[in-house]
ZANU-806332 format. One record per residue: residue number from 1; x, y, z of N, C-alpha, C in turn; residue in three letters. Coordinates in steps of 0.2 Angstrom, whole numbers. Layout:
NODE NUM X Y Z X Y Z X Y Z ALA
...
END
This chain:
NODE 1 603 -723 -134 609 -720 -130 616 -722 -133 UNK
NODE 2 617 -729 -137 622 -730 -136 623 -727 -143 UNK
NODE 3 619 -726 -147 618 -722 -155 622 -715 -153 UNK
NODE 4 618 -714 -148 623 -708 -147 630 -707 -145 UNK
NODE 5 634 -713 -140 638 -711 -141 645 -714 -146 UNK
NODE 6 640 -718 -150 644 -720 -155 644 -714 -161 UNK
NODE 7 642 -709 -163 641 -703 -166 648 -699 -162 UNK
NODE 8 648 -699 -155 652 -695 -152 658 -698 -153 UNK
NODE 9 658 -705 -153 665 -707 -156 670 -707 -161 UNK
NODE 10 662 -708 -166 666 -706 -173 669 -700 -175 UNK
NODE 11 666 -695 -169 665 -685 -170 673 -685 -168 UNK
NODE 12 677 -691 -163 682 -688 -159 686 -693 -164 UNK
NODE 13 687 -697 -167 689 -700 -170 691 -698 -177 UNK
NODE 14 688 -693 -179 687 -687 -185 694 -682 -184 UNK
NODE 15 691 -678 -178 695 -675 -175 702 -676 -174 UNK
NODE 16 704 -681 -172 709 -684 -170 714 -686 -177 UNK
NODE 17 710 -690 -182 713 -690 -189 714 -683 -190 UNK
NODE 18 712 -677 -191 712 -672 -193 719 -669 -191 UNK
NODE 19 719 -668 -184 724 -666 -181 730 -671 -181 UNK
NODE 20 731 -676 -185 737 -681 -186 738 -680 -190 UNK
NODE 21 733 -677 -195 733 -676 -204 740 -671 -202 UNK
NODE 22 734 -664 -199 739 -658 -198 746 -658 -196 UNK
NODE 23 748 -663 -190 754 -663 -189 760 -667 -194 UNK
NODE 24 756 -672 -196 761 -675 -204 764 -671 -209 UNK
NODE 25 758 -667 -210 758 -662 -216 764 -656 -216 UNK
NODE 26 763 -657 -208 767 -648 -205 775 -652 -205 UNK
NODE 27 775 -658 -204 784 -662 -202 786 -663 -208 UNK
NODE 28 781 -666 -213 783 -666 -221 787 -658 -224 UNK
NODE 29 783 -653 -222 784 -647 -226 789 -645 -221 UNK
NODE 30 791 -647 -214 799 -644 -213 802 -647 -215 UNK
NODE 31 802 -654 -215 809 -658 -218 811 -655 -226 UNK
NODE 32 805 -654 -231 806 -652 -236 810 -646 -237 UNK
NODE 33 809 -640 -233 810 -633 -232 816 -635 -229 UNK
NODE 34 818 -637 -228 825 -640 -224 830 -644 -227 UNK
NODE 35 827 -646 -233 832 -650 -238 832 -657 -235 UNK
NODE 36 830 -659 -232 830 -665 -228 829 -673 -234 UNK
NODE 37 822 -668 -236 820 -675 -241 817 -672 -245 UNK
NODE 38 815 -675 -251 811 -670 -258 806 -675 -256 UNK
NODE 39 800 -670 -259 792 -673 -260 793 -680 -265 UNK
NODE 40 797 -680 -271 796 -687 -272 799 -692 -270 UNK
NODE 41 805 -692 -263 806 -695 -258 799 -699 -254 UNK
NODE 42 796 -693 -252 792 -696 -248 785 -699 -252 UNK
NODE 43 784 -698 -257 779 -700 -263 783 -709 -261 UNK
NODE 44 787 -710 -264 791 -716 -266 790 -722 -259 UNK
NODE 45 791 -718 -254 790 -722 -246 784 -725 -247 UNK
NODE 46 780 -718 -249 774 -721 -246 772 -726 -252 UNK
NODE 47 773 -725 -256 770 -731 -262 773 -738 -260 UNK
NODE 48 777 -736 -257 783 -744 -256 778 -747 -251 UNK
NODE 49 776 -742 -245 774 -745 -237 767 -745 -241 UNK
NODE 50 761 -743 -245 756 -746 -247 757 -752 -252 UNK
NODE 51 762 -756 -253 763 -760 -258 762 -763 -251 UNK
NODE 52 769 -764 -247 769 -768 -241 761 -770 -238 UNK
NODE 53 757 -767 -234 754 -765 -231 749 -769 -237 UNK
NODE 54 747 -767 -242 740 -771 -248 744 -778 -247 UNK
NODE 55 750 -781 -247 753 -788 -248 752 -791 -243 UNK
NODE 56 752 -786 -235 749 -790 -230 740 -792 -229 UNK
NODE 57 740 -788 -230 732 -789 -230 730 -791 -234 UNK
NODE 58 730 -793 -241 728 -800 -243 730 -804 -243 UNK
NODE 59 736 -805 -239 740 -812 -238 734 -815 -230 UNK
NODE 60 733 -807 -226 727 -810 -220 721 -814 -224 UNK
NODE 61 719 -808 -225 714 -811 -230 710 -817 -234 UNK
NODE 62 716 -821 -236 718 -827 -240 719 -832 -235 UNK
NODE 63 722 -829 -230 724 -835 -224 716 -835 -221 UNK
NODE 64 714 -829 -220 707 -830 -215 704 -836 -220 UNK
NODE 65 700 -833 -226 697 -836 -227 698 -845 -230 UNK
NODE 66 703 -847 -228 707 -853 -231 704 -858 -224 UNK
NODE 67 705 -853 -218 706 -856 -211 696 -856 -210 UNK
NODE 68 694 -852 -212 686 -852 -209 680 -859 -216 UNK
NODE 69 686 -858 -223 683 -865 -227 685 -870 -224 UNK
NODE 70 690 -871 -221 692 -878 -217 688 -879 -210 UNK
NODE 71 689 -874 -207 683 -875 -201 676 -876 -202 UNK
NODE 72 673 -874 -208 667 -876 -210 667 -884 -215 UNK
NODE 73 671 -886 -214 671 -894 -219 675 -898 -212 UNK
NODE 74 676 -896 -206 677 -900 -200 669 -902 -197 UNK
NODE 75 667 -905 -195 662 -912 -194 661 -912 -186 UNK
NODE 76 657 -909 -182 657 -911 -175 657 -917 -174 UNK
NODE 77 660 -922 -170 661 -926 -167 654 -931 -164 UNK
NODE 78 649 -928 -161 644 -927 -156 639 -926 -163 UNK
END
């Protein structure tokens, strides 16, 4: 059972992405048709905000794994 509704979650979670896709896609293409911002405007955001976003998450990553080698060289007491 739970196989099942884990299948139904990833089906709405599909779904969901899809229709976010959709609406991005559709406010991109008015802003453009509207002169608001050019395609390599938002090309350039978004490489900036995946530079950001990859430097935080290896900086998590770097941290986690810094903090779980230290926890496994601390020594129970007992």
């Amino acid at each position: 059972m739970k196989e099942v509704n884990l299948i139904a979650k990833l089906a709405d979670l599909q779904e969901v992405d899809y229709h976010n896709t959709l609406v991005l896609h559709a406010v991109i293409e008015v802003l453009v048709a509207k002169g608001l911002l050019t395609k390599d405007e938002i090309a350039h955001k978004m490489s900036e905000l995946d530079t950001q976003l990859t430097f935080h998450i290896d900086t998590y990553a770097k941290l986690t794994d810094t903090v779980n080698s230290r926890q496994m060289q601390i020594k129970p007491l007992l």
